[in-house]
C-alpha positions in Angstrom: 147.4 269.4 82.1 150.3 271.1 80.6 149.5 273.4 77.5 151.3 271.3 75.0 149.3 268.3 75.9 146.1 270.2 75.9 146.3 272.2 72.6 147.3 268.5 71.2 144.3 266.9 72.7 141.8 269.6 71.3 143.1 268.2 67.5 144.8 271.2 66.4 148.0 269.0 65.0 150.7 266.5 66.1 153.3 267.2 69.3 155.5 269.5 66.6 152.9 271.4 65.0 151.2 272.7 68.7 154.8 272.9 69.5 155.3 275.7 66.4 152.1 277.1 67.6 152.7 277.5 71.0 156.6 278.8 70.4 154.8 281.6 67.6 152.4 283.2 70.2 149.5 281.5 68.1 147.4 280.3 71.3 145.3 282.8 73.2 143.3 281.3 75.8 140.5 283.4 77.5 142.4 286.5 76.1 145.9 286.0 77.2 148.6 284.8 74.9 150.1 281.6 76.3 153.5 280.5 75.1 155.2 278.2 77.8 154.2 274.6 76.7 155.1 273.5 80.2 153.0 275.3 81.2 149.4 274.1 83.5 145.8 274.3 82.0 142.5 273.4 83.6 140.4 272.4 81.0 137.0 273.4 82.7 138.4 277.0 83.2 139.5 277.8 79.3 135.9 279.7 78.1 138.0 281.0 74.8 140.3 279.5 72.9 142.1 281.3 70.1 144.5 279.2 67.6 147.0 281.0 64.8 144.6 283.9 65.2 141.0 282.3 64.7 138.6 281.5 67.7 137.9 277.7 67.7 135.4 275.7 69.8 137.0 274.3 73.1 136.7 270.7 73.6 135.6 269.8 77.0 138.0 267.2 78.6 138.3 264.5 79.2 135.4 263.5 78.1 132.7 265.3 76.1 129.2 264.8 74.8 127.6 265.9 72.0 123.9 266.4 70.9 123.4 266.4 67.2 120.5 267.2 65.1 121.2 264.6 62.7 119.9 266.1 59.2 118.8 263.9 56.0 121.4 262.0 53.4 124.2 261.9 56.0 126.0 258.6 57.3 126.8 257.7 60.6 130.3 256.4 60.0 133.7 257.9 59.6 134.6 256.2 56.1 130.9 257.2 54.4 130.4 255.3 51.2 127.5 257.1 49.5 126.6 260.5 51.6 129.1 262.8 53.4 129.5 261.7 57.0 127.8 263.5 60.1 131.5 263.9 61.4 131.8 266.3 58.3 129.4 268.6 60.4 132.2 269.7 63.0 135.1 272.3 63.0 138.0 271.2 61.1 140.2 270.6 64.6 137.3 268.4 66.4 137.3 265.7 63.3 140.8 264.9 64.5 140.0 263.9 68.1 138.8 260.4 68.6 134.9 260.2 68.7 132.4 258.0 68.1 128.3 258.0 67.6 125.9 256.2 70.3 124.6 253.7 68.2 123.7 254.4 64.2 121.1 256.0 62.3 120.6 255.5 58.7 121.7 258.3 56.3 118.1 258.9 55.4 116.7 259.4 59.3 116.8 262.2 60.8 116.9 263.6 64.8 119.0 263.0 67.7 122.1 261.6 67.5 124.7 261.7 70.6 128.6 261.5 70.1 131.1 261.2 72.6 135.1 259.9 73.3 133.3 258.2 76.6 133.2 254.4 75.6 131.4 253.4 78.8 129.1 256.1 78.8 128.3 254.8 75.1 128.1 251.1 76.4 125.4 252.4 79.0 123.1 253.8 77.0 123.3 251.4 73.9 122.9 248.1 76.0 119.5 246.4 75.9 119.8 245.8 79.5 119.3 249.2 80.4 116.2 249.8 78.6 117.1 253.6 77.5 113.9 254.6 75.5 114.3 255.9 71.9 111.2 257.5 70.5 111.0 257.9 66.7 108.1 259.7 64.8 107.4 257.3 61.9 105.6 258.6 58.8 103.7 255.6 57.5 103.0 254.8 53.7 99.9 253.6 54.8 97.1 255.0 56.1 96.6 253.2 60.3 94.3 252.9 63.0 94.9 251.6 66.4 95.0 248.0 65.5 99.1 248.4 64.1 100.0 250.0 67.6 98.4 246.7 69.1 100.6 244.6 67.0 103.8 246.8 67.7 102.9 246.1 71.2 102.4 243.0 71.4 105.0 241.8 69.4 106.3 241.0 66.2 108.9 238.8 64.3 111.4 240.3 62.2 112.6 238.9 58.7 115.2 236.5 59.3 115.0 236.7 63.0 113.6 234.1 65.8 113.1 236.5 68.4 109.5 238.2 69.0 110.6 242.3 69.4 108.3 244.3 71.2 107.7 248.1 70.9 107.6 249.9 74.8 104.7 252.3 72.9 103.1 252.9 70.1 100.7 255.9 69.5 99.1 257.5 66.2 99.4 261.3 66.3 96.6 260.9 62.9 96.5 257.5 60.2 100.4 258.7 58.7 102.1 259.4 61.7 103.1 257.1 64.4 105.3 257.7 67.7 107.1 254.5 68.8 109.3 254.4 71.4 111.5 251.0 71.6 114.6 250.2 74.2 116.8 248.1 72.0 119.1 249.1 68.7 118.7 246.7 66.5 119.5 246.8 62.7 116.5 248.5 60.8 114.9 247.6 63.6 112.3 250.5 63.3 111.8 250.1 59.8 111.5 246.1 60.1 109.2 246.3 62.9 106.7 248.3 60.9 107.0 246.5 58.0 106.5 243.3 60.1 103.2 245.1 61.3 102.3 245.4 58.1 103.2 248.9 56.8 105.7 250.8 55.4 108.3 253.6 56.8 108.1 256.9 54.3 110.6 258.9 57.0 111.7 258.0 60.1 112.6 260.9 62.3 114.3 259.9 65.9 112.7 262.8 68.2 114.1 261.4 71.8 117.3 259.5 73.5 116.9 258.9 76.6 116.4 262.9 78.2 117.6 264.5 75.0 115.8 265.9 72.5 116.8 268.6 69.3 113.7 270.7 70.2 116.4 274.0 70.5 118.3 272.7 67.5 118.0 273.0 63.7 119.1 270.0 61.4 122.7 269.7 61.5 123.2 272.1 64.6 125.1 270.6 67.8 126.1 271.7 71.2 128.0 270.1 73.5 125.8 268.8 76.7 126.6 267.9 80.5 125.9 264.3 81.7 125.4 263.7 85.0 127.7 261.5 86.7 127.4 257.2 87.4 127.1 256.7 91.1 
């Protein structure tokens, strides 16, 4: 990838502005200035990354994946109408690559969230037919006993909906807190299953996707993580 193209792609300004930057001696990668924008760049080699003298997080390439610890009263959208959005989170430089969230979670839930420019990497793990396993910890308003993880089980009907919706598990840690682990995404669909069993969600905290978990991460931390690739 030449060097132009690359300090482009990492959102640090249109073709003229990286062209200024690059022509100014205002890149530094891995400690050597780099000023020929013709010039060819590996990606998976560039471990610093220096821009108008400031060190800035490189973006992997071509694709990257992110791992967010998704903290309280954010939205996961890029046009937020009530709460700043969880895109606000980033350096100034990564909010102007093209990104989007693996499915939604509501500005008051908390957890993991992954974020990525992959679309068929989002596709995978957000279609129902793949059965990727989301476990939330619910806090309940109610005090429960075995009986509402028997009806999460087993099935209930959501407001509105026709279809039974099934919960893969459902475990009480004590009578307020409730692991549930579902394989679909739907709208609320947390939230209205427990209320169809007959309680009520007090906080909704998403503690697994898939492999991923934010057990080394405090809320609103990120790293970037690797993800194996599709046969």
């Amino acid at each position: 990838m030449q060097l132009l193209k690359y300090i482009q792609s990492q959102g640090h300004g249109s073709r003229k502005q990286c062209q200024w930057l690059i022509d100014n001696d205002c890149i530094v990668i891995n400690g050597d200035i780099r000023n020929q924008p013709k010039s060819d760049i590996d990606p998976a080699e560039v471990r610093t990354l220096e821009v108008d003298g400031e060190a800035v997080v490189p973006v992997p390439m071509p694709y990257f994946y992110i791992l967010l610890h998704k903290p309280a009263d954010y939205e996961t959208s890029h046009k937020p109408q009530q709460y700043p959005s969880v895109f606000s989170l980033f350096p100034d430089h990564m909010r102007n690559i093209d990104m989007q969230a693996v499915g939604r979670l509501d500005a008051d839930t908390t957890g993991v969230l992954l974020i990525t420019n992959d679309g068929q990497f989002n596709h995978r793990v957000t279609s129902p037919k793949h059965k990727v396993a989301k476990i939330y910890r619910v806090t309940l308003k109610h005090p429960a006993d075995s009986s509402l993880c028997q009806r999460l089980t087993d099935g209930v009907l959501l407001h509105d909906d026709n279809e039974t919706v099934r919960a893969a598990a459902a475990v009480l840690e004590n009578p307020h807190t409730l692991l549930m682990t579902i394989t679909e995404g739907k709208y609320h669909q947390v939230k209205r299953m427990v209320a169809a069993a007959g309680n009520r969600v007090e906080k909704l905290h998403r503690d697994r996707f898939g492999e991923w978990d934010t057990q080394d991460l405090a809320a609103g931390e990120w790293r970037f993580i690797d993800i194996a690739p599709q046969p």
